[in-house]
C-alpha atoms as one frame of an Amber mdcrd trajectory, in Angstrom:
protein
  10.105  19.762   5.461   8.875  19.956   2.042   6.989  16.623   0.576   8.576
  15.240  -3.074   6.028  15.906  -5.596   7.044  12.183  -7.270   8.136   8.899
  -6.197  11.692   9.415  -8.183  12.247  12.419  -6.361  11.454  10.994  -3.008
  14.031   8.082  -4.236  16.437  10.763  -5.154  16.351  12.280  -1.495  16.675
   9.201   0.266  19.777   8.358  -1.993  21.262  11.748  -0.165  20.685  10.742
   3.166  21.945   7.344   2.741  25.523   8.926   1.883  25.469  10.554   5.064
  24.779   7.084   6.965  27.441   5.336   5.747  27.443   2.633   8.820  23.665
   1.350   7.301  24.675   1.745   3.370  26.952  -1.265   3.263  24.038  -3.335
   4.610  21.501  -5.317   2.274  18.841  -7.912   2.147  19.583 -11.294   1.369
  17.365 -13.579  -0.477  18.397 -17.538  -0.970  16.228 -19.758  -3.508  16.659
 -22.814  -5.777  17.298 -21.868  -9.616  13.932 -24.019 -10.224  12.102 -21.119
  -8.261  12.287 -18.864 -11.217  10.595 -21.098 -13.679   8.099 -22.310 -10.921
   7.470 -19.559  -7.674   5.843 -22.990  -6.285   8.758 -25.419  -6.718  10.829
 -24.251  -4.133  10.925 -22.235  -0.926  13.342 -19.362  -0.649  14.879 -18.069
   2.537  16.687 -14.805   3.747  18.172 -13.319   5.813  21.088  -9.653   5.854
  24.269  -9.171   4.944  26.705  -6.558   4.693  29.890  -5.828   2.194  33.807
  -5.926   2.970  36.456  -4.792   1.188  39.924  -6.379   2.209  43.449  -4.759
   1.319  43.429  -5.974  -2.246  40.099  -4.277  -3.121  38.157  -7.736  -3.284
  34.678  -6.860  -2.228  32.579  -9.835  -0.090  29.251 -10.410   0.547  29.061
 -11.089   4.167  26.422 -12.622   6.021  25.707 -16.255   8.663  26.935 -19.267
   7.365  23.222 -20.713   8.305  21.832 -17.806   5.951  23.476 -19.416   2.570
  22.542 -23.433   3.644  20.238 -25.130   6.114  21.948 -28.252   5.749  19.166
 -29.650   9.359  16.275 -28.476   7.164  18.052 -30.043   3.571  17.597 -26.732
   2.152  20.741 -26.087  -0.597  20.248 -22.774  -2.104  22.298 -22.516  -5.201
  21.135 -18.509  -6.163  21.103 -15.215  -4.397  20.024 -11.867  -4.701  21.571
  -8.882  -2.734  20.506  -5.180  -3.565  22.437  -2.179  -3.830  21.304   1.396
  -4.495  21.674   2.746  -8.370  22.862   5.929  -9.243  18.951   7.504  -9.146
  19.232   6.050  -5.348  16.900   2.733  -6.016  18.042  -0.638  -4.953  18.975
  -2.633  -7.777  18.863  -6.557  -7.074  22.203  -8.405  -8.081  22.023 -12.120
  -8.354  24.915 -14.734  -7.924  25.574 -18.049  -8.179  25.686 -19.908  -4.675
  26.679 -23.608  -6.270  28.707 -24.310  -9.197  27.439 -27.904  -9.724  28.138
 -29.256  -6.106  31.401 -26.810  -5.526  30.317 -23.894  -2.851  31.082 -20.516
  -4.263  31.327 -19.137  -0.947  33.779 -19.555   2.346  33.139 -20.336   5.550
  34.695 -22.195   8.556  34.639 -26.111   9.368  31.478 -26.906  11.168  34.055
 -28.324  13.674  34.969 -24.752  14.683  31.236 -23.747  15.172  31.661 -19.912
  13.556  28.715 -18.685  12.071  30.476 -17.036   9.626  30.327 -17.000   5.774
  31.885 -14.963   2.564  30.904 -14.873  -0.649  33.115 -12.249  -3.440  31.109
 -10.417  -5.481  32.984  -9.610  -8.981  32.953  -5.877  -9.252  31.428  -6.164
 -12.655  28.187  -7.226 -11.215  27.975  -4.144  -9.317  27.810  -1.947 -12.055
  27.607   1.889 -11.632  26.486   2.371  -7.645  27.183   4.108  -4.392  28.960
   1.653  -3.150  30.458   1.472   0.456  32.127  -1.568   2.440  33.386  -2.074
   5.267  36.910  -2.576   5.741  39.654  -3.085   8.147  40.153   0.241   9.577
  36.489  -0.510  10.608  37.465  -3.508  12.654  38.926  -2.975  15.921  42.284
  -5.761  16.637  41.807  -8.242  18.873  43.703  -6.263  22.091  41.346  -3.446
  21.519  38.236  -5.935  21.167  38.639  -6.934  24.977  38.429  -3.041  26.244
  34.967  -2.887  24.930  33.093  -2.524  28.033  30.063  -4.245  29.267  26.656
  -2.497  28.749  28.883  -0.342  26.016  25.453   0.790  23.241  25.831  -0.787
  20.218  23.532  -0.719  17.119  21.930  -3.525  14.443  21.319  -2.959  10.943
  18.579  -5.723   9.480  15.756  -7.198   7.889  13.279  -8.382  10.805  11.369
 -10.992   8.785  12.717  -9.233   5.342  10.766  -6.267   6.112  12.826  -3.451
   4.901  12.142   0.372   5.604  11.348   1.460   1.816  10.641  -0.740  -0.994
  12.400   0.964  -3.378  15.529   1.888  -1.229  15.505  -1.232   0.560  17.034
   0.232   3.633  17.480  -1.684   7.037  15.591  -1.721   9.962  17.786  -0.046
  12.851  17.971  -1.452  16.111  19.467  -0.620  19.335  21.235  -2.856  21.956
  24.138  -3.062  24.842  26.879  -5.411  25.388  26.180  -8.545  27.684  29.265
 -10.127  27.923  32.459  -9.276  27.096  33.532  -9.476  23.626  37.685 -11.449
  22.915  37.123 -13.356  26.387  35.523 -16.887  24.945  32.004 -18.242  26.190
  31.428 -21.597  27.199  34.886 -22.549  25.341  33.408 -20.551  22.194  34.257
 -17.510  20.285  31.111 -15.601  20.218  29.529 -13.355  22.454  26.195 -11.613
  23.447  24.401  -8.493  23.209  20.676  -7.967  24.239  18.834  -6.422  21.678
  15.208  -6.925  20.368  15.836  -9.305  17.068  13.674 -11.608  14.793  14.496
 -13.824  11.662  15.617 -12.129   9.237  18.332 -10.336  11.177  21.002 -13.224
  10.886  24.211 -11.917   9.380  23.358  -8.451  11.042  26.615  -5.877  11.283
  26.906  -5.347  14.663  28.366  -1.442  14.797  29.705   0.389  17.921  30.165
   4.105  17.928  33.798   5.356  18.484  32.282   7.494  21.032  31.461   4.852
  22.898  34.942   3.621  23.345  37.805   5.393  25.584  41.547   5.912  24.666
  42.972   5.067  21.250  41.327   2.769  19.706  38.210   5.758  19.340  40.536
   7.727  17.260  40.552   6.047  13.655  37.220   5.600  12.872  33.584   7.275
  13.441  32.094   3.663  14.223  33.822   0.015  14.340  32.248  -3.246  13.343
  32.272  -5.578  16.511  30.802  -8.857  14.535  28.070 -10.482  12.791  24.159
 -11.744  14.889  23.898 -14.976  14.017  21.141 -16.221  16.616  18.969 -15.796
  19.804  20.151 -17.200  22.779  16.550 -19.586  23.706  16.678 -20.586  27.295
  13.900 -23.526  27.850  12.674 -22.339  24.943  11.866 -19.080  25.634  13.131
 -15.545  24.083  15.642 -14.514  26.659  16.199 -11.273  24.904  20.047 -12.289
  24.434  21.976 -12.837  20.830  24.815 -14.902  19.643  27.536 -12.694  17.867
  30.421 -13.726  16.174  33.629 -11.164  16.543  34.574  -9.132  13.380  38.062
 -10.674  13.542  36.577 -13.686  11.795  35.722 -12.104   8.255  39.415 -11.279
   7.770  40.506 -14.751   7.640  37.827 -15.363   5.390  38.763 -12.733   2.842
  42.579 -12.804   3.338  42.941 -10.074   5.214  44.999 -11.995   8.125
């Protein structure tokens, strides 16, 4: 295959293949910091983390990502910016930035702590976007809640992230991919909770991962109206004594529609 002779055109090319992987192009880096941090680097530490983009039924477009990712309320860390990327028309990531806080009002949703969901939105107005290939999720790319239980156990499934922010390309910003299988089975509750686990090899950075499963991967009719579905969102490892045991909390899919109003 023939080398670009310039960076642009390199940029260019990737921008191609990107619309051909449309299960990684709604996923982006996610950067948390203090507004003080742009007047002085040293004044406050920022934190990360991915997130992904959904589009419910009335064309409202979210910012998904962990609950944990947008405030660390056991560390007293309250973010009130953030900057997401998405890819221009010439095919490099463009940062957007948003507010997180409104004075002390949250900008974004997310569940009572009481419910322990991992799970946060954020809407992004569609002005802020500007002129981009654009692609979200949406809910023909979540599977219901009677076809979430037939997902079998060891089924391959795939994670899109940031492994300590580290992207693939600077100037794309692309995700790391990573591969993984299905530890226990997803709709049936564990320990009295909703998530469930997959064993994949993760590291910070990776929280508010899309976890995707390939149609191809399921049997009967749920595999028909989509190439891929989105099963749910990483939020953590699973430590046991703590060690890495190589297993990952994920919260279902299901959960973002409430969020957005897409019940």
């Amino acid at each position: 295959m023939k080398k670009p002779d310039t960076v642009e055109a390199w940029i260019k090319d990737a921008a191609k293949a990107l619309k051909k992987d449309a299960a990684s192009a709604p996923v982006t880096r996610v950067d948390t910091y203090n507004s003080g941090w742009l007047k002085n680097p040293d004044s406050s530490q920022g934190s990360g983390g991915t997130g992904f983009f959904y589009q419910n039924k009335k064309g409202k477009i979210f910012l998904v990502t962990n609950a944990h990712v947008f405030v660390k309320e056991d560390e007293d860390y309250f973010p009130d910016k953030i900057a997401f990327y998405v890819p221009s028309k010439n095919g490099k990531a463009k940062p957007v930035i948003l507010d997180l806080l409104k004075g002390r009002k949250r900008c974004w949703k997310s569940f009572p702590r009481k419910y322990n969901r991992d799970v946060a939105v954020l809407e992004i107005p569609k002005e802020k976007l500007g002129k981009c290939y654009f692609f979200a999720f949406g809910r023909e790319n979540i599977l219901p809640d009677e076809d979430l239980i037939k997902v079998p156990l060891g089924a391959p499934v795939r994670l899109f992230g940031y492994p300590h922010g580290f992207p693939t390309d600077r100037y794309t910003k692309t995700p790391i991919v990573r591969y993984g299988i299905i530890s226990s089975k997803p709709g049936i509750p564990l320990e009295g909770e909703e998530y469930f686990l997959i064993e994949a090899n993760t590291q910070p950075g990776m929280s508010g991962s899309p976890v995707i499963i390939w149609s191809e991967d399921l049997v009967g009719e749920e595999s028909k109206s989509s190439p891929f579905y989105l099963l749910g969102i990483l939020s953590a490892i699973w430590r046991l004594r703590f060690e890495h045991s190589g297993l990952n909390f994920v919260y279902p899919a299901s959960l973002i529609k409430r969020l957005a109003g897409d019940r």
